[in-house]
C-alpha positions in Angstrom: -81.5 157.8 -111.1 -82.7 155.4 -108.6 -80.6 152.4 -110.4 -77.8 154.9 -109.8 -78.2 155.6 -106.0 -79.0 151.9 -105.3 -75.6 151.1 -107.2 -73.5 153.2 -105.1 -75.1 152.6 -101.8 -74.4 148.8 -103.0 -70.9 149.1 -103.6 -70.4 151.5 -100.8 -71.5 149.1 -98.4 -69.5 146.3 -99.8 -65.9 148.8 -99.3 -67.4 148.9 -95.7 -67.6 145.3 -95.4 -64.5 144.6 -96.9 -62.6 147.0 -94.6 -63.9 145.7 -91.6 -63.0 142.0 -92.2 -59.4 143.0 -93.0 -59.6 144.7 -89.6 -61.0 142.0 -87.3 -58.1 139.2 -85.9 -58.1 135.6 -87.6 -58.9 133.0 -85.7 -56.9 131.3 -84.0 -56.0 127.7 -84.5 -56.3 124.6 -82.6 -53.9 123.7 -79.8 -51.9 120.2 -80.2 -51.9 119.5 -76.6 -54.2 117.8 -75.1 -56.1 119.8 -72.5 -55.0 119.5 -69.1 -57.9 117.7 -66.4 -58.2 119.9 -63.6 -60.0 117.0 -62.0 -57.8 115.8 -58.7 -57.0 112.5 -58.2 -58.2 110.8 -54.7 -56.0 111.0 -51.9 -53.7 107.7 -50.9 -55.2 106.0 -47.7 -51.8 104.6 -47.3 -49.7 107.4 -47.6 -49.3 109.5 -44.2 -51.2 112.7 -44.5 -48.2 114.3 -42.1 -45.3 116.2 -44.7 -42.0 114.3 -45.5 -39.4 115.9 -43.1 -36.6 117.4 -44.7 -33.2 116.0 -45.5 -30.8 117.1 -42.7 -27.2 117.1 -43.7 -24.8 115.4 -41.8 -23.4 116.5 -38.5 -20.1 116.0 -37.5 -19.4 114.0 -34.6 -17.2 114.9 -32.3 -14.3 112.4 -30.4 -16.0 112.4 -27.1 -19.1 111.2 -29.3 -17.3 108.4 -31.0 -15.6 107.0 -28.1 -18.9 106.7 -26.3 -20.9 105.4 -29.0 -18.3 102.4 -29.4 -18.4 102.1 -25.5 -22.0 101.8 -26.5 -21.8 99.1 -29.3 -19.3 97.1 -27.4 -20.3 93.6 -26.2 -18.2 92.4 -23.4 -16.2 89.3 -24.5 -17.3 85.5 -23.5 -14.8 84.5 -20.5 -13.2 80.8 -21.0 -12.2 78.6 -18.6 -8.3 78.1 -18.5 -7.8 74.2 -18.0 -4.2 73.0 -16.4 -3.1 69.6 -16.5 -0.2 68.0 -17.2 0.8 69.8 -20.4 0.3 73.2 -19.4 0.7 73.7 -15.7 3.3 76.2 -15.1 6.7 74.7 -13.5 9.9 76.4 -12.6 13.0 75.2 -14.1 15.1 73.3 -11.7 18.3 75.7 -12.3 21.9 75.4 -11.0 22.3 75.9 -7.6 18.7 74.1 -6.5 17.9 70.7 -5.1 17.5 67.8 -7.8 13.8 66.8 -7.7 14.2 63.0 -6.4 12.4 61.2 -9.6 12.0 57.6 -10.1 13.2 55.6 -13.2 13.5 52.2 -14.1 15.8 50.4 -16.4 17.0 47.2 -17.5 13.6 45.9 -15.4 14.5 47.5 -12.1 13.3 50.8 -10.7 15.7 53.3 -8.7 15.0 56.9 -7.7 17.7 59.6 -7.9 18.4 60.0 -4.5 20.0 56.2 -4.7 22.8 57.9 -6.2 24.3 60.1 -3.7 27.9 60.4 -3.5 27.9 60.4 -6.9 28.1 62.5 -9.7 25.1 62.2 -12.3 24.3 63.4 -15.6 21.0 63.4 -16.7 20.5 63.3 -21.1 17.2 64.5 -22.2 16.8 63.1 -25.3 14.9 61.3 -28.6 16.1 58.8 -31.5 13.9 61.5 -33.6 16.1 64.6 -32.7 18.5 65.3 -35.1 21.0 67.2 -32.5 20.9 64.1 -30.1 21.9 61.8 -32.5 25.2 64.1 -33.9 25.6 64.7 -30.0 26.0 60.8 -29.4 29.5 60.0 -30.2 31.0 62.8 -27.9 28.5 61.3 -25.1 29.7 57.7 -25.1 33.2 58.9 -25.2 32.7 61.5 -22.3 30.9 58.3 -20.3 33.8 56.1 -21.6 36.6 58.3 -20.3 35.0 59.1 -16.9 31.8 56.6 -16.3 32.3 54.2 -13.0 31.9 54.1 -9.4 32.1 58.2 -8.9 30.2 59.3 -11.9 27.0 58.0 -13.9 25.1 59.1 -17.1 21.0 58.7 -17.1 19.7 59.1 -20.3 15.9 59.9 -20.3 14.1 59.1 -23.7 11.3 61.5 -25.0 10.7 58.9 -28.1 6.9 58.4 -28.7 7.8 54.8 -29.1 8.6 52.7 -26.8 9.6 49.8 -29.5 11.4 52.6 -31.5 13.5 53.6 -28.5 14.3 50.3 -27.7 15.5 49.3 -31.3 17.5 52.8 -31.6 19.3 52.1 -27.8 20.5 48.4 -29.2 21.5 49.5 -32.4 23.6 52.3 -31.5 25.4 50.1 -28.2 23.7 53.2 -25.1 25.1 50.4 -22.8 24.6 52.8 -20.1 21.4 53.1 -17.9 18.5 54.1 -20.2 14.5 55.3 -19.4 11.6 55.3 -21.2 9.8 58.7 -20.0 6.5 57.5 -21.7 4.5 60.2 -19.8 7.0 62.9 -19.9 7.0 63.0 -15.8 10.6 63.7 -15.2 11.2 65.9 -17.8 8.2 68.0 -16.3 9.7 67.8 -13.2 13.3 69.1 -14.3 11.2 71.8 -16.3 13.1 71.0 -20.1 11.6 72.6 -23.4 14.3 71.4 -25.6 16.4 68.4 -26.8 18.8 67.9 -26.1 18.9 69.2 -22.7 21.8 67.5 -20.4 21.7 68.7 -16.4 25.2 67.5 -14.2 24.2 67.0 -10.7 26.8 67.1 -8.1 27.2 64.4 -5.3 24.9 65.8 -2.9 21.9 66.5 -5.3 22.3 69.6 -6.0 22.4 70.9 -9.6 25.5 72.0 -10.9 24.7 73.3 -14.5 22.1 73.1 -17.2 23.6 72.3 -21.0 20.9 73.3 -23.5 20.8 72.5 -27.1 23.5 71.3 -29.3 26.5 73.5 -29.8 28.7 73.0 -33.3 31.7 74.6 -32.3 31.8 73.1 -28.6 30.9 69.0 -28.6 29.6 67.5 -25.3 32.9 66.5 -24.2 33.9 69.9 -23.9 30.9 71.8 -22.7 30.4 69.2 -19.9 34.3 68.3 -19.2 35.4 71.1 -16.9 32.6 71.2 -14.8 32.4 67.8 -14.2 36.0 67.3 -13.5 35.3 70.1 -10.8 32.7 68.4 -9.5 34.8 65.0 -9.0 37.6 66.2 -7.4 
């Protein structure tokens, strides 16, 4: 009887057992992350302790704004010193109707100023053996000094050739028989204010000027730009 008991009480107990270990969780298995260190690192003695300040967004700026901060940025410019000589001092044109300026010339050896030619009628020819217009110009100017050259009337012509050696071969070549200058400086054409070749000015007898002729003109030759008014201005 006591087997019996002992028996039952065993298997009781192992029921019991068995009931409460299907009861209780599992356990629960290992993480695969590494644990996280809650140690803190050491502050940065470089980095400023004071907070990063925020990101403002842009503002717009008004006109008023960007007109004085380029005022602002502006640097007043470097002033230069304008040099006149010569070349660049400013000279009025001696235009019809004004007193010829009394230059000095020289040819064939002997010097002679303009005023020396009073009484008569002069044409002064501002030209160059290197200007094309000049040299298609020339046959209507010997022919216009031909026809009316003499004791009333003279031609001047006033070389602008760089060379003197050059002006003097192109002069004999082409038979200029008539007075000829060398303006190696450029004086007299700075006096009588001419930009362009050719440039022909007809003064009358008491120095005045009568007309300016400018440039070469293809459908009017010397001959018959100049003609009329110097006929006028011999009678």
């Amino acid at each position: 009887m006591l087997n019996k008991r002992f028996v039952f009480v065993s298997c009781a107990l192992l029921v019991a057992l068995s009931s409460a270990s299907a009861q209780s969780p599992a356990p629960s298995q290992p993480s695969e992350q590494a644990p996280q260190s809650t140690q803190t690192s050491a502050p940065n003695p470089t980095q400023s302790s004071q907070p990063a300040a925020a990101a403002q967004p842009d503002q717009p700026v008004s006109l008023a704004d960007a007109a004085r901060r380029a005022r602002a940025k502006k640097q007043p410019a470097a002033k230069t010193a304008k040099l006149l000589d010569d070349d660049n001092f400013p000279r009025a044109r001696a235009n019809a109707g004004q007193k010829a300026p009394d230059v000095s010339a020289s040819a064939n050896g002997k010097t002679f100023s303009l005023s020396d030619f009073r009484g008569r009628v002069v044409l002064l020819d501002f030209w160059a053996s290197w200007c094309g217009p000049c040299r298609s110009a020339l046959p209507k100017l010997k022919q216009l000094q031909a026809a009316y050259g003499g004791d009333q009337f003279v031609v001047i012509s006033v070389s602008e050739d760089d060379e003197q050696r050059t002006w003097q071969a192109f002069v004999s070549s082409h038979q200029m028989t008539w007075l000829q200058h060398f303006d190696a400086n450029g004086s007299i054409r700075k006096e009588f204010g001419v930009e362009g070749l050719p440039t022909y000015v007809l003064i009358g007898r008491d120095g005045t000027i009568l007309n300016r002729y400018v440039g070469e003109d293809f459908a009017e030759s010397v001959l018959d730009r100049i003609g009329p008014d110097l006929k006028n201005a011999l009678q």
